[in-house]
C-alpha positions as CSV (number, residue, x, y, z in Angstrom):
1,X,170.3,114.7,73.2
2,X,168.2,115.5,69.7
3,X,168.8,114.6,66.0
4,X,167.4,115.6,63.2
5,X,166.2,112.4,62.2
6,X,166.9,109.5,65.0
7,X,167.5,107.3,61.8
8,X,171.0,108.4,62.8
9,X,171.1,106.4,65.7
10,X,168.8,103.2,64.8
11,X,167.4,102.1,61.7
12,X,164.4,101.8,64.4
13,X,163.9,105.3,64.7
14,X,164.3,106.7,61.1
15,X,161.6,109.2,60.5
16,X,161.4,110.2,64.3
17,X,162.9,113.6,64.4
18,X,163.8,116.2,67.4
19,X,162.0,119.8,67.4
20,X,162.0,122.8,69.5
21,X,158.7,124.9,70.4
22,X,158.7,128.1,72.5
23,X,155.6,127.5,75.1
24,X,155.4,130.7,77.6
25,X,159.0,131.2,76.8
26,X,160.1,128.0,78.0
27,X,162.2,126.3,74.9
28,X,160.6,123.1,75.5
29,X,162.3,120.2,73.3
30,X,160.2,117.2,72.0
31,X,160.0,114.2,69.4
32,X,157.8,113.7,66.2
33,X,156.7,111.0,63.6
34,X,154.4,112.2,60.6
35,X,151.8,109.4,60.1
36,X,152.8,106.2,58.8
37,X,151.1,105.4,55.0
38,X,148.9,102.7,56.8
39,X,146.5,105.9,58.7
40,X,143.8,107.4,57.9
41,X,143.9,110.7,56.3
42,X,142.3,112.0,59.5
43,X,144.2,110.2,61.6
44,X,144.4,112.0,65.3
45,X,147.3,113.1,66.8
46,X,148.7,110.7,69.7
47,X,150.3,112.9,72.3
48,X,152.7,110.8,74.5
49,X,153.4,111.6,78.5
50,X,157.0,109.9,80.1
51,X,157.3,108.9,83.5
52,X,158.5,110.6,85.8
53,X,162.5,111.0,86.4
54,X,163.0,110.1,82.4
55,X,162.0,112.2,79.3
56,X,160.2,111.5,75.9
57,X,163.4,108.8,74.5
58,X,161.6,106.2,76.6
59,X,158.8,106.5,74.1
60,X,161.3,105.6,71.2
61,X,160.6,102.3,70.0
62,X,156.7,103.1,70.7
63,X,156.5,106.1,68.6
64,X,157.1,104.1,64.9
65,X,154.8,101.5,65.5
66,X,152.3,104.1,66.7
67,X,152.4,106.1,63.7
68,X,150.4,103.2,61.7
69,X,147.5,105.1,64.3
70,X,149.0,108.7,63.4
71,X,151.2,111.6,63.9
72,X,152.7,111.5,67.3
73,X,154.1,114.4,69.3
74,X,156.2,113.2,72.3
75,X,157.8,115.9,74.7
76,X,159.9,116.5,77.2
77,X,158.2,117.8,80.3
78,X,159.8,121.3,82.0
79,X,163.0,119.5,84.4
80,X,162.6,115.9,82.5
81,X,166.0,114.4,84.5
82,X,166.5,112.7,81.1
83,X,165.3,115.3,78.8
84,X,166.1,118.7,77.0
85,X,163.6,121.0,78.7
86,X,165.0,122.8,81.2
87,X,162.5,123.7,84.0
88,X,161.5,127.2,84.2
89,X,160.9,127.5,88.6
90,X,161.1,124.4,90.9
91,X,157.4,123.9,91.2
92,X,157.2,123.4,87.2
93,X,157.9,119.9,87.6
94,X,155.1,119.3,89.8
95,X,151.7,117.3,88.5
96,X,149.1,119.9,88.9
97,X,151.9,122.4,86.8
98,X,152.9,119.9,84.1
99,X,149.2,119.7,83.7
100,X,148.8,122.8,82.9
101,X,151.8,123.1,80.7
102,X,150.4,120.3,78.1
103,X,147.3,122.9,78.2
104,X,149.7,125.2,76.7
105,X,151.9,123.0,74.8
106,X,148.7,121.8,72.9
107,X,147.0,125.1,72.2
108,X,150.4,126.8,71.1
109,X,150.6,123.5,68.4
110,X,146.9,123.9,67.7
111,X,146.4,119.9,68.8
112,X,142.7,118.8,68.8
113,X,140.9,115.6,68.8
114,X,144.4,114.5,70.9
115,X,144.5,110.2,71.7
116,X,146.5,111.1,75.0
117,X,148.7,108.7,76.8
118,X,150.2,109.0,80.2
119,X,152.3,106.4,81.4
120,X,153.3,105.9,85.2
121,X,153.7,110.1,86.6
122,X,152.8,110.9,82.9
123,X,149.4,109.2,83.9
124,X,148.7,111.2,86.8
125,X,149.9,114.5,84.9
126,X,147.3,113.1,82.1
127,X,143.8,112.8,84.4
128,X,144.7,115.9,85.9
129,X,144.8,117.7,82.3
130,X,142.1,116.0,80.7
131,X,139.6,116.6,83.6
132,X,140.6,120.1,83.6
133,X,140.5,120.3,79.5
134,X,138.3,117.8,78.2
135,X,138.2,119.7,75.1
136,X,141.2,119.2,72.9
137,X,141.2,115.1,74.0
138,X,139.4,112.4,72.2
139,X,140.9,109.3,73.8
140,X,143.1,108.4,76.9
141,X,145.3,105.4,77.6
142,X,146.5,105.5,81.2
143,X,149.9,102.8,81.3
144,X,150.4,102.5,84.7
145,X,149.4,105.0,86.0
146,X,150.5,106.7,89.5
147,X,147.0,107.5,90.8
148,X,145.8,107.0,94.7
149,X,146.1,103.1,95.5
150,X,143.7,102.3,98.0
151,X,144.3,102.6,102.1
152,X,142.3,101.7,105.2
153,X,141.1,104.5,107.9
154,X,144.7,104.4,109.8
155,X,146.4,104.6,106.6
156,X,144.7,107.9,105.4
157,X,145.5,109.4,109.1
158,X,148.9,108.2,109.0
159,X,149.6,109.5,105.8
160,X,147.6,113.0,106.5
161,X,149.4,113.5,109.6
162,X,153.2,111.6,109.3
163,X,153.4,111.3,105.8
164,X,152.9,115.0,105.3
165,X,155.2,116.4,107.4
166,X,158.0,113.6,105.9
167,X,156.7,114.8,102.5
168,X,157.0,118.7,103.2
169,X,160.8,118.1,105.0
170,X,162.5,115.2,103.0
171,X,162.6,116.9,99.4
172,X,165.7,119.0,101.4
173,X,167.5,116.2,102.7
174,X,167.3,113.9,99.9
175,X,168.6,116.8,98.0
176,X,171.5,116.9,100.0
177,X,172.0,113.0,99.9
178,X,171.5,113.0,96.1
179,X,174.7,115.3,96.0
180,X,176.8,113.0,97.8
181,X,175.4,109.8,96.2
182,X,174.0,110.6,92.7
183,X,177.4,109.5,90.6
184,X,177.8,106.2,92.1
185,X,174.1,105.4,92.1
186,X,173.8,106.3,88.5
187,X,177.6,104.4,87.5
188,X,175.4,101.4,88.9
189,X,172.6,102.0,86.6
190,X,174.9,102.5,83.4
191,X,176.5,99.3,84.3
192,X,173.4,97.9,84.6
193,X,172.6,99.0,81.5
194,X,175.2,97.5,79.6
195,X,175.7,94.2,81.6
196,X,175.6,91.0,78.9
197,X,173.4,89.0,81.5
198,X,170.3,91.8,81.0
199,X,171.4,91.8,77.3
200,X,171.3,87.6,77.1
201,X,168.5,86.6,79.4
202,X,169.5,87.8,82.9
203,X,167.7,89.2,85.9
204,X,165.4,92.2,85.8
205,X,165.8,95.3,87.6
206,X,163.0,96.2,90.2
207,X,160.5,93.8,88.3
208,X,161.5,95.3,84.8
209,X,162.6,93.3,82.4
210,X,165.3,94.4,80.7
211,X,165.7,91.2,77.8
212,X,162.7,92.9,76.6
213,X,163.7,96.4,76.2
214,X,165.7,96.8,72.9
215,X,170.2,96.7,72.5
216,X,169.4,100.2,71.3
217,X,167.0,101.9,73.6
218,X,169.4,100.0,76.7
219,X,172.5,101.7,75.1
220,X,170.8,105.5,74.7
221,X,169.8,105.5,78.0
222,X,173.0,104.0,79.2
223,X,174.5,107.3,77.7
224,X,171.6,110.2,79.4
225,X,172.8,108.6,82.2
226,X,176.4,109.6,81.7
227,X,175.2,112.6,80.9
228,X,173.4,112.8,84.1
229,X,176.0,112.0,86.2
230,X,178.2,114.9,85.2
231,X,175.3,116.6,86.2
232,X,173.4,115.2,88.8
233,X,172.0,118.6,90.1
234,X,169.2,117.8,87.6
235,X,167.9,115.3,89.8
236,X,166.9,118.1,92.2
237,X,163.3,118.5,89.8
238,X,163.5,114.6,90.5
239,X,162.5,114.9,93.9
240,X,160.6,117.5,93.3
241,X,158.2,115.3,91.0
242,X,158.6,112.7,93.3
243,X,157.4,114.5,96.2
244,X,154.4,116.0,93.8
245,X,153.7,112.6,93.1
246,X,153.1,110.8,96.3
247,X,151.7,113.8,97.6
248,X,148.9,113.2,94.9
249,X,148.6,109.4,96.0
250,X,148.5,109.5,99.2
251,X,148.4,112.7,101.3
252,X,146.4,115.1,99.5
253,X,144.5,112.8,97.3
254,X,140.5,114.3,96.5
255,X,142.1,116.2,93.7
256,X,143.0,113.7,91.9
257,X,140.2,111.3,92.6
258,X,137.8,114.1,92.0
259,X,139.6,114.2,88.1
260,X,139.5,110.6,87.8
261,X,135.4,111.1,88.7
262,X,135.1,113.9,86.3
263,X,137.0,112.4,83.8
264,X,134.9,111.7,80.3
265,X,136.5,111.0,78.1
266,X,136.7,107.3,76.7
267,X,139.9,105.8,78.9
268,X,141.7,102.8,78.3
269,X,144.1,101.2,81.8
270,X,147.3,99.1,80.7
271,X,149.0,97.8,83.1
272,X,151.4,94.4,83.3
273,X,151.3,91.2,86.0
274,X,155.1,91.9,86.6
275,X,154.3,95.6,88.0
276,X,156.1,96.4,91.0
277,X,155.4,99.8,91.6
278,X,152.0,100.3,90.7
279,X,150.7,97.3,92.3
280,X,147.3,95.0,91.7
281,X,145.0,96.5,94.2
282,X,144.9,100.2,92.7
283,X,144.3,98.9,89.0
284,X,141.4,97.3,90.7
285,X,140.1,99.4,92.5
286,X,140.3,102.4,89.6
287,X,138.1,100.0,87.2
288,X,135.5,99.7,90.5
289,X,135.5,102.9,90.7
290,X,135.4,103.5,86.6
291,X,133.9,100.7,85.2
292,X,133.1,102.2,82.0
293,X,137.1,102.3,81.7
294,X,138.4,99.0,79.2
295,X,141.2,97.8,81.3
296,X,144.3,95.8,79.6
297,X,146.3,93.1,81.8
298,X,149.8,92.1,80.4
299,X,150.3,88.4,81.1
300,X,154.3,89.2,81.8
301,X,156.3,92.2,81.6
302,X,156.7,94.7,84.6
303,X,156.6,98.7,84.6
304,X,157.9,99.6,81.3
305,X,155.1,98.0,78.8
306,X,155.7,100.5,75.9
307,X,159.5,99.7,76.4
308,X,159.1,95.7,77.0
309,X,156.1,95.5,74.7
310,X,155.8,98.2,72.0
311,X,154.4,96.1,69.7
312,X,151.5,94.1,71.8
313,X,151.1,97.7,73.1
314,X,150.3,99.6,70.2
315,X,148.7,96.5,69.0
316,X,145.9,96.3,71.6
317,X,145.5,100.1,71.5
318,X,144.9,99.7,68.1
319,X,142.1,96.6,68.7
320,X,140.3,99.4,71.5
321,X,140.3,102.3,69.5
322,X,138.4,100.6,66.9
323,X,136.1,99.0,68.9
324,X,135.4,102.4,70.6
325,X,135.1,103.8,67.7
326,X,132.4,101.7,66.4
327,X,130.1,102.7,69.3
């Protein structure tokens, strides 16, 4: 899904337009906002990373409000289940990959002095490219991100052992299942979508909140969905990611904890109380383990704080960049 100008479909998004770039042959679709009048001149680029099993429209009511800070460039990474870019291979979709695709992505736009965000897999994807190519990136706000929580000695030898092999055999069966069970499981989700108690002050939805997310934003993902469920073989780089992902957590993790080490660049950590997939213990012990990092606690909100929250969101990145750039 792609217009022109997104004005089209919200008064919210006018000025936000769809583009196409050719990176490595891979038509790779992706969003963009020029600067508001409010920037600087010089304003930097801020390059936006979607979670994982979505695609850059989650961004939507972020981008505006963010372009007070600058242009932004939000894409849609190769086999996005909710996005335009078409994965080249099966292993494209993977973190250490998608890494190296926003290597490309940013050198065929010529992006420098980048404020990078990565929220949930888009913040694993994010450490991984930064640490590897510090030199395009001046500032990184990690939302959420899906980096290794903490785990006692029998953990790590569980997951090493157990959780490998279940890791290395279940991508095929929960392909199979997905088959079978993708176009009820995703009717559920468009109903959910569109259900007046979520639009009136209902229950959330795996701790997030939807009351908080926007008539608008509800509605367009209400409609990928639908999309997706006449096409739920797109789900396939789904599990893929997913795999890649808790791979990266919790098998296979020194890669990733060696990036976070290496990492240095100035970093900001947003997370929300409400959080029920990245939980408490791994936002602390990342600022333990990075305490030069300026961590950001949402009182209320759950997963989604860019959806639930653009404005506090941009807001307190705002407040930090300032600050960081007065040092």
């Amino acid at each position: 899904m792609h217009y022109e100008d997104w004005g089209a479909r919200s008064v919210r998004w006018a000025g936000i337009r769809s583009e196409r770039v050719y990176v490595h042959g891979t038509d790779v679709h992706l969003l963009r906002a020029d600067a508001g009048r409010q920037a600087a001149d010089d304003a930097p680029v801020h390059l936006l990373i979607h979670p994982m099993a979505a695609g850059a429209t989650l961004w939507l009511d972020t981008i505006e409000p963010l372009t007070a800070l600058g242009p932004v460039i939000a894409p849609d990474l190769p086999g996005a289940v909710l996005g335009e870019t078409r994965s080249p291979h099966r292993a494209a979709v993977e973190a250490a990959a998608a890494a190296e695709f926003l290597h490309d992505l940013t050198t065929t736009l010529d992006l420098r002095d980048i404020v990078l965000h990565g929220w949930s897999f888009g913040g694993l994807i994010t450490v991984l490219f930064a640490a590897r190519h510090p030199e395009r990136i001046a500032r990184v706000i990690l939302v959420a991100p899906a980096l290794p929580a903490p785990l006692s000695p029998g953990q790590r030898l569980a997951w090493r052992t157990l959780g490998a092999g279940i890791i290395a055999t279940a991508p095929v069966v929960t392909r199979a299942l997905v088959k079978l069970a993708a176009p009820r499981l995703i009717g559920m989700k468009q109903r959910l979508l569109a259900s007046r108690a979520d639009a009136t002050g209902g229950p959330t939805h795996a701790g997030i909140d939807l009351t908080r997310v926007s008539p608008e934003l509800r509605q367009l993902l209400a409609e990928q969905l639908g999309q997706l469920r006449a096409h739920p073989d797109r789900l396939n780089d789904g599990v893929t990611a997913f795999a890649s992902a808790v791979r990266s957590m919790y098998v296979n993790r020194a890669p990733v904890l060696a990036a976070v080490d290496r990492l240095a660049i100035p970093t900001m950590l947003a997370w929300a109380e409400g959080d029920q997939f990245i939980e408490r213990p791994m936002i602390d012990a990342l600022m333990a383990r990075r305490p030069d990092w300026h961590s950001h606690i949402f009182p209320s909100g759950g997963h989604l704080p860019p959806m639930e929250s653009p404005a506090a969101y941009v807001d307190t990145l705002s407040r930090w960049l300032s600050s960081s750039s007065e040092r």
